[in-house]
MDTraj code that builds the backbone (N, CA, C; nanometers):
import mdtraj as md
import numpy as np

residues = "UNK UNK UNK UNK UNK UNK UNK UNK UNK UNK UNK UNK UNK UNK UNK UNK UNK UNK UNK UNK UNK UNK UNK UNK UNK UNK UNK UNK UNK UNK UNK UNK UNK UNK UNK UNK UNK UNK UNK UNK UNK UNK UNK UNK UNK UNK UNK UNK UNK UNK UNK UNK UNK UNK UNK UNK UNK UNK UNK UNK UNK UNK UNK UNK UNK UNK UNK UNK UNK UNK UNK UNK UNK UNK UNK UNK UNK UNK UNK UNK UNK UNK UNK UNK UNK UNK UNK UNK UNK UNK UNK UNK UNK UNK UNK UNK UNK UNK UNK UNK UNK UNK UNK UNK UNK UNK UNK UNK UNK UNK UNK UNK UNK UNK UNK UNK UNK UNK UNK UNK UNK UNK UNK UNK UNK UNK UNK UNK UNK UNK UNK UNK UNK UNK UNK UNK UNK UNK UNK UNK UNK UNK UNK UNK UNK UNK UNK UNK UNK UNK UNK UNK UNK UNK UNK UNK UNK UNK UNK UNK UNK UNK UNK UNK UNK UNK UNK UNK UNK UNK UNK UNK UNK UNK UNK UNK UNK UNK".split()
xyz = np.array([
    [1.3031, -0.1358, 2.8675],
    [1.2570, -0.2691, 2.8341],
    [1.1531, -0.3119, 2.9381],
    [1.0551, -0.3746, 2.8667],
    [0.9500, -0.4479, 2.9722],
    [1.0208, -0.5184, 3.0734],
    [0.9713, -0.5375, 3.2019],
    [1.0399, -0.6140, 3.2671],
    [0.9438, -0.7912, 3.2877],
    [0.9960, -0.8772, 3.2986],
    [0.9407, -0.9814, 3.2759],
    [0.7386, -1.0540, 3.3543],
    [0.7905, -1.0144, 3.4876],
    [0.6395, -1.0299, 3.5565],
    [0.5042, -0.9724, 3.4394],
    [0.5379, -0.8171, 3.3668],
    [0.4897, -0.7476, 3.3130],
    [0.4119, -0.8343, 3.1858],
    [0.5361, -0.8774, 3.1360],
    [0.5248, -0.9513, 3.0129],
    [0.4510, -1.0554, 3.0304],
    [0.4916, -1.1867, 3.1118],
    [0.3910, -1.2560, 3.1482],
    [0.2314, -1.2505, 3.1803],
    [0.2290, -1.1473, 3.2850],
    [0.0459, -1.1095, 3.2895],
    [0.0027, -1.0565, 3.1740],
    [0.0627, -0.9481, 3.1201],
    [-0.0486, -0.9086, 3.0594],
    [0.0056, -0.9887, 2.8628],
    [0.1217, -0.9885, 2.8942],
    [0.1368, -1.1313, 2.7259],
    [0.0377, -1.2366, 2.7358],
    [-0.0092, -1.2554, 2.8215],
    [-0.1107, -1.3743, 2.7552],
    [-0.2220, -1.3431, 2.6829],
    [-0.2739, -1.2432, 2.7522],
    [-0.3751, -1.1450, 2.6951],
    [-0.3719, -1.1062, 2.5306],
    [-0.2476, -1.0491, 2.5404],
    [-0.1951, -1.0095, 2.4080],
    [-0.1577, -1.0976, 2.3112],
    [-0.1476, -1.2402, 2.3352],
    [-0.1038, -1.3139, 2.2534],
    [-0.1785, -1.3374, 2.1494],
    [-0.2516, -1.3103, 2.1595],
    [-0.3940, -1.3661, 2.0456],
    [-0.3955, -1.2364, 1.8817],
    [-0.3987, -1.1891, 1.9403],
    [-0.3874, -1.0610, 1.8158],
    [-0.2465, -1.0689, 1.7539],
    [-0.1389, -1.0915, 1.8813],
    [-0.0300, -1.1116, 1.8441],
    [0.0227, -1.2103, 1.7659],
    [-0.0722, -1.3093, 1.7779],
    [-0.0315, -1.4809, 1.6694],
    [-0.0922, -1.4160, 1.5277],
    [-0.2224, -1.3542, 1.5327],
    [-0.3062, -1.3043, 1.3853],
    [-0.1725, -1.2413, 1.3439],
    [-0.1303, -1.1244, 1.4235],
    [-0.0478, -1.0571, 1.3034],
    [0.1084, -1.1662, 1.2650],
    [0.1344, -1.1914, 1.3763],
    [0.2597, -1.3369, 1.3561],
    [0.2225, -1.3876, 1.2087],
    [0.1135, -1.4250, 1.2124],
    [0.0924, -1.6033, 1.1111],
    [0.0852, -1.5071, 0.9498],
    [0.0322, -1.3398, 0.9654],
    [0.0331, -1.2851, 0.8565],
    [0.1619, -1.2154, 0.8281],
    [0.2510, -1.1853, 0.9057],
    [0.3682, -1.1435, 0.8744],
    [0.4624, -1.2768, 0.7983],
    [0.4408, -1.3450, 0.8690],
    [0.5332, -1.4899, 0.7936],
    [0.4658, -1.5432, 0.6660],
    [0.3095, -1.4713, 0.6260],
    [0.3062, -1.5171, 0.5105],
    [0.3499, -1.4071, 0.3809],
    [0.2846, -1.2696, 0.4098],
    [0.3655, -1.1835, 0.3271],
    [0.4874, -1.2033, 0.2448],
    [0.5796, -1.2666, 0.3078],
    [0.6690, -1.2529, 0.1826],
    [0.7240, -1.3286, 0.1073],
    [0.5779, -1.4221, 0.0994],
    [0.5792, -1.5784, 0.0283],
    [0.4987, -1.5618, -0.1159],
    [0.4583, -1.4088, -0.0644],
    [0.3501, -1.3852, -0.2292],
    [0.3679, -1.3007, -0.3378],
    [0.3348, -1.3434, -0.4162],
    [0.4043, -1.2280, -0.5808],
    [0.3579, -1.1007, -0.5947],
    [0.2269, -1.0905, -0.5649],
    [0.1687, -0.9730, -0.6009],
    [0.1487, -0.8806, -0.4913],
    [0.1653, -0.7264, -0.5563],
    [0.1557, -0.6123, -0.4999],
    [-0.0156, -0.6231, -0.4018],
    [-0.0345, -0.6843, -0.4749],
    [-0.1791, -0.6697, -0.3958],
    [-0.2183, -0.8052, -0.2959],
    [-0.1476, -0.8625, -0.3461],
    [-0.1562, -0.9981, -0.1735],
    [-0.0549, -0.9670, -0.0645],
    [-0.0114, -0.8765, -0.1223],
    [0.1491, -0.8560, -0.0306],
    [0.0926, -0.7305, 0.0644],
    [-0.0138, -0.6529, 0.0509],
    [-0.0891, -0.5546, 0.0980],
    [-0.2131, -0.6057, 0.1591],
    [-0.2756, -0.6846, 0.1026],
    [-0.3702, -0.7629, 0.2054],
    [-0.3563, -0.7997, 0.3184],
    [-0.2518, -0.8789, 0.3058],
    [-0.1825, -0.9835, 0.4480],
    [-0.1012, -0.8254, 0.5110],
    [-0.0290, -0.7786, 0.4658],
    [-0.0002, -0.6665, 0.5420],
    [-0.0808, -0.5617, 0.6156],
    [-0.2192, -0.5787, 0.5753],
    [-0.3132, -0.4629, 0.6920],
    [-0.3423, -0.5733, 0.7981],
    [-0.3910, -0.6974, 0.8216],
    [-0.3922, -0.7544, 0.9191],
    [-0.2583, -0.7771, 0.9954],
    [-0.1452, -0.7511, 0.9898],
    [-0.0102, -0.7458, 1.0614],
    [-0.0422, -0.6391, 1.1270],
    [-0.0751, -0.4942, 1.0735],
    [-0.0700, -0.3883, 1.1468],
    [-0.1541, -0.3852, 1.2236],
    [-0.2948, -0.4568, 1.2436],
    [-0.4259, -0.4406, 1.3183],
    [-0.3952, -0.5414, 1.4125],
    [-0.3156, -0.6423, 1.3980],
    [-0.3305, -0.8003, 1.4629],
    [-0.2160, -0.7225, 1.5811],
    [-0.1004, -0.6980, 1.5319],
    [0.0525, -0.6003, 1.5913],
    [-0.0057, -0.5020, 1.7120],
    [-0.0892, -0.3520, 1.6436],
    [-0.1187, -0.2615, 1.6727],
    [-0.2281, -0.2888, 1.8439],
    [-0.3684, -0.4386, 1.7902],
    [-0.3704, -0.4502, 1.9213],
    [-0.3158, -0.5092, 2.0472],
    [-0.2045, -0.5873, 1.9836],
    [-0.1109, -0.6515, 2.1154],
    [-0.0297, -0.5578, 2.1446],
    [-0.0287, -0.4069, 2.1041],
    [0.0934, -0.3618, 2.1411],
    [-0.0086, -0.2324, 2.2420],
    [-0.1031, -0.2448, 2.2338],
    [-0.1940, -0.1258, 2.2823],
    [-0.2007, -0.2187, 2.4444],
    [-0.2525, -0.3705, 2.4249],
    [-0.2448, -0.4596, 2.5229],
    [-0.1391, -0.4514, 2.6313],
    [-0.0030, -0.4400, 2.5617],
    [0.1268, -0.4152, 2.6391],
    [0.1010, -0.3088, 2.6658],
    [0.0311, -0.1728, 2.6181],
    [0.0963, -0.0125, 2.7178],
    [0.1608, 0.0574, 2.6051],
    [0.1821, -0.0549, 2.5208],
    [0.2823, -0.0004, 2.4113],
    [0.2365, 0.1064, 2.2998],
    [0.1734, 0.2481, 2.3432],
    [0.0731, 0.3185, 2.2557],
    [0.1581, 0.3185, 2.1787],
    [0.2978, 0.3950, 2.1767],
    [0.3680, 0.4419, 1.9935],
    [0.3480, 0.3569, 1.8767],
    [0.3657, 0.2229, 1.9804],
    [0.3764, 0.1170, 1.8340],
    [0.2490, 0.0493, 1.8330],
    [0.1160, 0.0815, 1.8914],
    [-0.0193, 0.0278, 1.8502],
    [-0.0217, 0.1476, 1.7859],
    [0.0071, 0.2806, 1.7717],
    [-0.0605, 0.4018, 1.7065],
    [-0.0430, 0.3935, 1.5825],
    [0.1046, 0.3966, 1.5402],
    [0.1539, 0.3282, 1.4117],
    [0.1103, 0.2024, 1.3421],
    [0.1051, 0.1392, 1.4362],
    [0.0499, -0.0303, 1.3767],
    [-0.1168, 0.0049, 1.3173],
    [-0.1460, 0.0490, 1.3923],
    [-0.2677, 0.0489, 1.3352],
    [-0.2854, 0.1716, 1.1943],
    [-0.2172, 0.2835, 1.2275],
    [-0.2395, 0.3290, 1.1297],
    [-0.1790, 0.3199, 1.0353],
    [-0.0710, 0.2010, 0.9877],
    [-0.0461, 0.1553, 0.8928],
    [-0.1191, 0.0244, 0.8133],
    [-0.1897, -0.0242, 0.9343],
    [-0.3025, -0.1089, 0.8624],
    [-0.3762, -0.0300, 0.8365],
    [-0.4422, 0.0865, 0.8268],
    [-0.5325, 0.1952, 0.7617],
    [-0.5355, 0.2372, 0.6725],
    [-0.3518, 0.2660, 0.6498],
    [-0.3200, 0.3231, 0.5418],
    [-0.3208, 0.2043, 0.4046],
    [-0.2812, 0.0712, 0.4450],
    [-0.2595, 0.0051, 0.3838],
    [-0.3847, -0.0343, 0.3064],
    [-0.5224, -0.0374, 0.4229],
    [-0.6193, -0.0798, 0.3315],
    [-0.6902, 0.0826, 0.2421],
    [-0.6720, 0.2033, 0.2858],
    [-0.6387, 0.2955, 0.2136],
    [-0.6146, 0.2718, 0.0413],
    [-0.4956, 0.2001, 0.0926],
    [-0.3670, 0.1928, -0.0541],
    [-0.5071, 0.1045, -0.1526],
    [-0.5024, 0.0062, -0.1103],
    [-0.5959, -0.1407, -0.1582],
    [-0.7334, -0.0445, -0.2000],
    [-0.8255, 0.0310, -0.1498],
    [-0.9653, 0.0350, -0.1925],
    [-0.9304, 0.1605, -0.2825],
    [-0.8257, 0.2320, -0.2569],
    [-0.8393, 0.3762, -0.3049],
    [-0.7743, 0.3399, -0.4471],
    [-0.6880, 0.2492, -0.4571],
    [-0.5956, 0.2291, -0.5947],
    [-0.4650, 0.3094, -0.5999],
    [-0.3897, 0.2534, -0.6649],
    [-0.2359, 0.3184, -0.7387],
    [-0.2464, 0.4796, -0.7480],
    [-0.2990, 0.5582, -0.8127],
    [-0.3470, 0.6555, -0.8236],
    [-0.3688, 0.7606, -0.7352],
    [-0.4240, 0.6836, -0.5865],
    [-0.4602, 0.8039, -0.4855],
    [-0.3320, 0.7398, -0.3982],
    [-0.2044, 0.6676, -0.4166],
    [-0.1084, 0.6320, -0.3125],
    [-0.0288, 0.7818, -0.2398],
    [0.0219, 0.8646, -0.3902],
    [0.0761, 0.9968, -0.3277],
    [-0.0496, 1.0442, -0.1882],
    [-0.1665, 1.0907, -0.2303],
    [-0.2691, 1.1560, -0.1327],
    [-0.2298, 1.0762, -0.0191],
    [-0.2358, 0.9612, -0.0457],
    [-0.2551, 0.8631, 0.1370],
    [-0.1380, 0.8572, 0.1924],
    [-0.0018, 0.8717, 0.1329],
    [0.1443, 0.8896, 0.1911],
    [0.1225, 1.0293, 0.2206],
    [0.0932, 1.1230, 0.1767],
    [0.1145, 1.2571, 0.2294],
    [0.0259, 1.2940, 0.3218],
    [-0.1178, 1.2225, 0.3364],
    [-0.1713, 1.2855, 0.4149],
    [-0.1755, 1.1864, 0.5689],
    [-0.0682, 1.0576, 0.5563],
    [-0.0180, 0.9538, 0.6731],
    [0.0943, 1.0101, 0.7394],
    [0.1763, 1.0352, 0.6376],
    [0.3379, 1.1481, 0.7665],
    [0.2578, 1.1585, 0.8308],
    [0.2026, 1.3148, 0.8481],
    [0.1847, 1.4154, 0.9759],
    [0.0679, 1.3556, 1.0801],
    [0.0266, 1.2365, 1.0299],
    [-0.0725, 1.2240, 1.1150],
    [0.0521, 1.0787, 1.1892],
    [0.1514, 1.0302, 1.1656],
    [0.2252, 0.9281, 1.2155],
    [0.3072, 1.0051, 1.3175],
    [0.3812, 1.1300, 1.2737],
    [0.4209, 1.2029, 1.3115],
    [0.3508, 1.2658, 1.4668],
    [0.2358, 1.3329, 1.4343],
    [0.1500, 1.3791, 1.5663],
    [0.1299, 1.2220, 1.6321],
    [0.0829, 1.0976, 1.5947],
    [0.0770, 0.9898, 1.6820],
    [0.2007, 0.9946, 1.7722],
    [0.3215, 0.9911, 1.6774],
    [0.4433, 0.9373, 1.7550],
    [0.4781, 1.1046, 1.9013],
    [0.4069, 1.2253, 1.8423],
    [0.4205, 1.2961, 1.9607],
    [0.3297, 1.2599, 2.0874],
    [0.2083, 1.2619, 2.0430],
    [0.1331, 1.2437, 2.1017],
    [0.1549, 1.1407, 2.2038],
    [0.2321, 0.9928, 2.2228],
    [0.2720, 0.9144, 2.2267],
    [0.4072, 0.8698, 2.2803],
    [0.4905, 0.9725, 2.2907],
    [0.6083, 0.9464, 2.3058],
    [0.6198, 0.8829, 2.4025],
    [0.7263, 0.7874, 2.3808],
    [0.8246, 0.7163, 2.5373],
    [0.9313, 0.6598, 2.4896],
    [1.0432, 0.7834, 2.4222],
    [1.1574, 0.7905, 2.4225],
    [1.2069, 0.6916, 2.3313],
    [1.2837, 0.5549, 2.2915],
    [1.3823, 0.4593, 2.2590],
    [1.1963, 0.4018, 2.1595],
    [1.0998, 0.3571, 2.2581],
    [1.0534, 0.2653, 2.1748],
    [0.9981, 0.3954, 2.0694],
    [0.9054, 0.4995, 2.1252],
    [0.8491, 0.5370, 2.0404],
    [0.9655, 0.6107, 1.9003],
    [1.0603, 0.5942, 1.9015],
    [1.1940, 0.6579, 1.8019],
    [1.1570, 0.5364, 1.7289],
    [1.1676, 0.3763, 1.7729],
    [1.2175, 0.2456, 1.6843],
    [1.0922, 0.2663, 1.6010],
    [0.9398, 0.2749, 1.6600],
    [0.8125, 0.2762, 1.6652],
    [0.8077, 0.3290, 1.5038],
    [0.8814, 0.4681, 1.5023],
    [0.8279, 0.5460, 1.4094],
    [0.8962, 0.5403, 1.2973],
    [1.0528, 0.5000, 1.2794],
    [1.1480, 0.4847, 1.1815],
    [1.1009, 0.3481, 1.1014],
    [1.0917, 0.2327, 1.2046],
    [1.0280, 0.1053, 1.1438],
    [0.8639, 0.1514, 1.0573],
    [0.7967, 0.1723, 1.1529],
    [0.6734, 0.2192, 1.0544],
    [0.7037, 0.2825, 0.9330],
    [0.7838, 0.3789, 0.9638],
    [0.8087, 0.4871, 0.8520],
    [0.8503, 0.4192, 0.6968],
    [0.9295, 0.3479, 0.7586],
    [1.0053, 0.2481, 0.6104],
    [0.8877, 0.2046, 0.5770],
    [0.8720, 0.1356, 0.6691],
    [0.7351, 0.0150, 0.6343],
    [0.6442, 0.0824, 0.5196],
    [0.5523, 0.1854, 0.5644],
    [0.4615, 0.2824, 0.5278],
    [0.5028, 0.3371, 0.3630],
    [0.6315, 0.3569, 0.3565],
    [0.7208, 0.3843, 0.2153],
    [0.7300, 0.3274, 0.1733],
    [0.7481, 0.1351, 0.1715],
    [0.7384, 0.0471, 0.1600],
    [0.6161, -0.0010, 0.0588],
    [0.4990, 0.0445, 0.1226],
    [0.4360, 0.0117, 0.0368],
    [0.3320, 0.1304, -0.0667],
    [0.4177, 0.2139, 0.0020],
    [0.4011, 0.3292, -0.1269],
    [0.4383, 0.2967, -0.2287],
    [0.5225, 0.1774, -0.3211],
    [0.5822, 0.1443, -0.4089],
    [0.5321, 0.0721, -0.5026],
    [0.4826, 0.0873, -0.6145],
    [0.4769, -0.0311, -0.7213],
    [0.4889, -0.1308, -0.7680],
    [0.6370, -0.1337, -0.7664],
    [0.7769, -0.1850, -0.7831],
    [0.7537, -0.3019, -0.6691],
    [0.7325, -0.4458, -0.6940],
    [0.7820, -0.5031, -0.5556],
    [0.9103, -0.5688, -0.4851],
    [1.0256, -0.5489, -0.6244],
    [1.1067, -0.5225, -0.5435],
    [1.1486, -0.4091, -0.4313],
    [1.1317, -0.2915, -0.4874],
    [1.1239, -0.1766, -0.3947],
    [1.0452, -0.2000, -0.2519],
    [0.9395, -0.2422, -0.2837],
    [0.8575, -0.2571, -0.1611],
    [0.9219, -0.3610, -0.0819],
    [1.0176, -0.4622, -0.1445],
    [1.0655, -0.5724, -0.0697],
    [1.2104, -0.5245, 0.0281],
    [1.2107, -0.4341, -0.0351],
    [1.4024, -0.3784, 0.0000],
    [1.3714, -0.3182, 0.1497],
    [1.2622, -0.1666, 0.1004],
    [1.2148, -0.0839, 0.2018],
    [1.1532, -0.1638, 0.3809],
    [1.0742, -0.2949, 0.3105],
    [1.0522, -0.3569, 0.4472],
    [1.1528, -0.4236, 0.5107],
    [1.2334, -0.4977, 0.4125],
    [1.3379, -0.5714, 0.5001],
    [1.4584, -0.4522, 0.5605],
    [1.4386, -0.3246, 0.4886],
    [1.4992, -0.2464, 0.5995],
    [1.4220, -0.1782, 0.7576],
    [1.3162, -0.1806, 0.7424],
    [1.2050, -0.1923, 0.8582],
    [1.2236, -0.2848, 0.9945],
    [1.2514, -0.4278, 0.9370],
    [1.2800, -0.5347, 1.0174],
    [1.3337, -0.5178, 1.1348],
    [1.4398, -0.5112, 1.1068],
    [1.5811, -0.5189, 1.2454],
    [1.5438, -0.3909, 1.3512],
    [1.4863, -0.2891, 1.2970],
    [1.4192, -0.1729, 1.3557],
    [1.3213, -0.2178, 1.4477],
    [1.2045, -0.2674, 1.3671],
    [1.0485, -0.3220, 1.4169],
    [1.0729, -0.4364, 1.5323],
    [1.2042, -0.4924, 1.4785],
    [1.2185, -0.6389, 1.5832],
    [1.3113, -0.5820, 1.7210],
    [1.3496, -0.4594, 1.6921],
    [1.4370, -0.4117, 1.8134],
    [1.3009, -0.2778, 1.9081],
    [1.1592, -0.2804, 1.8671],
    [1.0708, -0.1886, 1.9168],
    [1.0244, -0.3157, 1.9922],
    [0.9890, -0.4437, 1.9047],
    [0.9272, -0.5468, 1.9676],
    [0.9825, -0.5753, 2.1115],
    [1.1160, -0.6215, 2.1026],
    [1.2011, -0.6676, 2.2051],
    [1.1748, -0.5662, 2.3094],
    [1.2041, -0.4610, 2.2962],
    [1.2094, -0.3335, 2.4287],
    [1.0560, -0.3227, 2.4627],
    [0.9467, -0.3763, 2.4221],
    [0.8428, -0.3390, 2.4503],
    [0.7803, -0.4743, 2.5535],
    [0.8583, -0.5453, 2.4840],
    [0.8234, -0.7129, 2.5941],
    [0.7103, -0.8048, 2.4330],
    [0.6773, -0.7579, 2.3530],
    [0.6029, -0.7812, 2.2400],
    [0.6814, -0.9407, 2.1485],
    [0.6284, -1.0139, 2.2460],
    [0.7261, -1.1357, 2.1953],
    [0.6772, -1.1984, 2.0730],
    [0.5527, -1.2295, 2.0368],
    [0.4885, -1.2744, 1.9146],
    [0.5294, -1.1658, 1.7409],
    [0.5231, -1.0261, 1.8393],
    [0.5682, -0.9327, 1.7050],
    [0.7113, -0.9539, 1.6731],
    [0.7962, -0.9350, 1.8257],
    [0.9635, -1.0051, 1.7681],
    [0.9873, -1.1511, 1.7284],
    [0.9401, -1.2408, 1.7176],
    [0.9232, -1.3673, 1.6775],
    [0.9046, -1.3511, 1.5292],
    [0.7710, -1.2626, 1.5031],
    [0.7391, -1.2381, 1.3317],
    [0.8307, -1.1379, 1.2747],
    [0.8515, -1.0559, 1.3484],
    [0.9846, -0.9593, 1.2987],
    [1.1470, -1.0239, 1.2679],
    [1.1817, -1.1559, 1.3086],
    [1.2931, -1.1992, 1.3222],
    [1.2494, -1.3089, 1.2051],
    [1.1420, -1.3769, 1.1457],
    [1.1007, -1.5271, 1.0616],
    [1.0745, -1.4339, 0.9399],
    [1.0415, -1.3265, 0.9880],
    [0.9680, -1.2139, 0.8549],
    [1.0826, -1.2080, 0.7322],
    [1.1912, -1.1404, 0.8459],
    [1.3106, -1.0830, 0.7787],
    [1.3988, -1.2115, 0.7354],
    [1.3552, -1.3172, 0.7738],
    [1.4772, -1.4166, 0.6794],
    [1.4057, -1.4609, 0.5553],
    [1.2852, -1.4930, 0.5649],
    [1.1559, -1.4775, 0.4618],
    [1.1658, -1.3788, 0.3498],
    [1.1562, -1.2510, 0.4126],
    [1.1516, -1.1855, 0.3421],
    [1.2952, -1.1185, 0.2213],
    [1.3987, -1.1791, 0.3104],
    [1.5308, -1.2050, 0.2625],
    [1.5475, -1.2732, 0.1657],
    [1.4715, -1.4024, 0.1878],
    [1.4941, -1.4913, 0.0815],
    [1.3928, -1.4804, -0.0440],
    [1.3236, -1.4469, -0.0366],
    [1.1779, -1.3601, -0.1147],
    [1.2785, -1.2594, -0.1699],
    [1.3391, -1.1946, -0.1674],
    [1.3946, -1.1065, -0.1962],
    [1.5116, -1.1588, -0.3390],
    [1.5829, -1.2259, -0.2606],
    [1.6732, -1.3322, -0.3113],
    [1.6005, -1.3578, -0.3999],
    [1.5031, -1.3984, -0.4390],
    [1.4325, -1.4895, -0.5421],
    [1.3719, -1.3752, -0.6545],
    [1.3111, -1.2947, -0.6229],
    [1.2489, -1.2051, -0.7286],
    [1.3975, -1.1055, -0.7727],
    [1.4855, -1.0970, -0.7344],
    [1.6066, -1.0665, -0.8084],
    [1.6776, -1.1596, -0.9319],
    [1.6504, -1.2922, -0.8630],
    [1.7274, -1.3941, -0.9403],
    [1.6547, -1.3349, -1.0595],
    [1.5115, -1.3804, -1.0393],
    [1.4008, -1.3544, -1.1321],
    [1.4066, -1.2654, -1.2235],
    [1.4653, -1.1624, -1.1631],
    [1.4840, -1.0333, -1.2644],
    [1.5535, -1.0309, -1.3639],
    [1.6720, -1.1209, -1.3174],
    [1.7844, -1.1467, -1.4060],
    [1.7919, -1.2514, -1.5260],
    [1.6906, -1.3096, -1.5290],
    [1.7113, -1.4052, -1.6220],
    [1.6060, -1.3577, -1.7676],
    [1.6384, -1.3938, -1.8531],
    [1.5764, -1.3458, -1.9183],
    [1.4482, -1.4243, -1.9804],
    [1.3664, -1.3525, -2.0219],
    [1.2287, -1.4275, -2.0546],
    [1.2375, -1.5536, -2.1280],
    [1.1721, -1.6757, -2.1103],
    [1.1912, -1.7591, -2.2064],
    [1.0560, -1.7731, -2.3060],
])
top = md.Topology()
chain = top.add_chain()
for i, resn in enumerate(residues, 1):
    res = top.add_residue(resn, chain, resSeq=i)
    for name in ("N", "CA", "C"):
        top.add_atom(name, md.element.get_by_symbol(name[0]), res)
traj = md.Trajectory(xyz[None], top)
């Protein structure tokens, strides 16, 4: 875990990228569509990825960012080329997270991404809703050990959000058309 002096100097620095991806993580899972829900999600990973590069924190800027890559990937390339951009994101998340290693975070780093990344490999937005809110508690336990207080802040508002977002497009499911 960061130790606090740490956090202080160089968190201020970091705070700024860190509020961009904050203010877009808390909106994500307020929106219906597969494709606003992917918008606001590549600026989380770019806004995330540079406060976490700020902290020292390479595993989880390597990932962060290259899940905002992949994401805008997903968005310009279309439905169609999603298999190509999931298969050809593993091994390159994979070599990041070697490349990268530092033990506890870079493990949380890569499992959270990983969901995440599968996440929005999905169509389906319930699927995509399930896969991230299993991401959460992961992403918010990389945040914490890294000293990344703006990302655990959005990782902890995300997941009750996205909980209840969740909650709601189920109800939804269930009722039948009128």
């Amino acid at each position: 875990m960061a130790n606090l002096p740490d956090i202080i100097q160089f968190g201020c620095v970091a705070l700024l990228p860190g509020v961009v991806g904050l203010l877009a993580q808390l909106t994500w899972p307020l929106l219906h569509t597969r494709r606003g829900i992917l918008s606001v999600q590549a600026a989380i990973g770019l806004g995330y990825g540079t406060q976490y590069a700020l902290l020292g924190a390479w595993s989880g800027a390597a990932v962060a960012w290259l899940g905002g890559v992949q994401t805008l990937l997903v968005l310009f390339l279309g439905a169609r080329h999603m298999r190509s951009v999931a298969i050809g994101v593993c091994p390159v998340q994979l070599l990041l997270g070697t490349a990268t290693w530092s033990g506890i975070p870079t493990l949380l780093a890569l499992t959270a991404s990983g969901l995440t990344m599968l996440g929005r490999m999905q169509q389906d937005t319930l699927r995509l809703r399930r896969l991230q809110l299993a991401a959460a508690p992961i992403g918010a336990a990389h945040d914490l050990d890294v000293g990344a207080l703006a990302a655990f802040a959005g990782a902890v508002a995300s997941a009750v959000i996205a909980a209840l977002a969740l909650r709601r497009e189920v109800r939804a499911r269930r009722q039948p058309p009128s």
